[in-house]
Structures are given as C-alpha cells and as structure tokens.
N, C-alpha and C positions, 0 to 999 in steps of 0.2 A: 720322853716322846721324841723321836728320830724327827717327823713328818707330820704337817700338816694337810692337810687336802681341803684345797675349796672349791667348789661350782661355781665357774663363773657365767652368765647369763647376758646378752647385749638388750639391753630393753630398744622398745623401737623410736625412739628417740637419740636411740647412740649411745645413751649412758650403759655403765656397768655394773652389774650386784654378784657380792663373791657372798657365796655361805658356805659353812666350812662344812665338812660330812659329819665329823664326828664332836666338836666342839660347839655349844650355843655362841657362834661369831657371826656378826651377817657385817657386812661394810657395801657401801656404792658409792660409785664417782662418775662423771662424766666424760673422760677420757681415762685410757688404761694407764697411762702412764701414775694418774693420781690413784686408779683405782689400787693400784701396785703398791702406796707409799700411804694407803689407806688400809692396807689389808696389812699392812707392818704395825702402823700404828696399834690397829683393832687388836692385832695379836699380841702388841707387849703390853695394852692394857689388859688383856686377860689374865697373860700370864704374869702382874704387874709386881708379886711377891714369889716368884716362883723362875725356872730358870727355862728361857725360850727354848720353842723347838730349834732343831738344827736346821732345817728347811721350811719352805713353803711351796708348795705347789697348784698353780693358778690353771684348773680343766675350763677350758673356754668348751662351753657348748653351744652350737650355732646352730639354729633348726632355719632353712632355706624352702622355700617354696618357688619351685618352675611351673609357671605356665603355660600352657601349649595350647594357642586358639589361634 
C-alpha cells in the first residue's frame, strides 16, 4: 500500500479527528501538530506486524458558515 488517506475534521472546540477512508483507523488530538504525530502513531500500530505505508495523507475538511444579517 503506497498511501494512506485520512479525513480530517476540526471539531468546534478546535480539536482534530483524522479517520482514514479505507482503513478501520480513526485517531484525534487537540492541536494538529499532535493530531500529525497521532495519526503516525495510530498507523504503525495497525500496521504493527506488517510494513507501513509509504505516505500519509491528512484532507482537512473545513465546513464555514457566513452570515449575512
């Protein structure tokens, strides 16, 4: 496996939750930088007998709402 892919999500408290698309992985942290070093973690303990992916890839999806009044 070349790639991982996870969704990342800002909850509204600022923290982060990454789930992966294709892997049963889910991880979250409170800032990204941990989220980052959480989603490493989460990933060699999957793959904990097996040989990691070559990448990881973090989609930050950010849903914004503007109000106009």
């Amino acid at each position: 496996m070349a790639e991982l892919v996870f969704e990342v999500t800002q909850e509204a408290d600022g923290g982060y939750c990454a789930e992966c698309l294709t892997l049963d992985i889910f991880t979250e942290a409170d800032a990204w930088e941990e989220l980052r070093a959480s989603v490493r973690e989460a990933v060699r303990a999957y793959f904990f007998d097996q040989a990691v992916p070559e990448s990881v890839r973090l989609h930050l999806i950010r849903d914004e709402v503007l109000a106009f009044r």
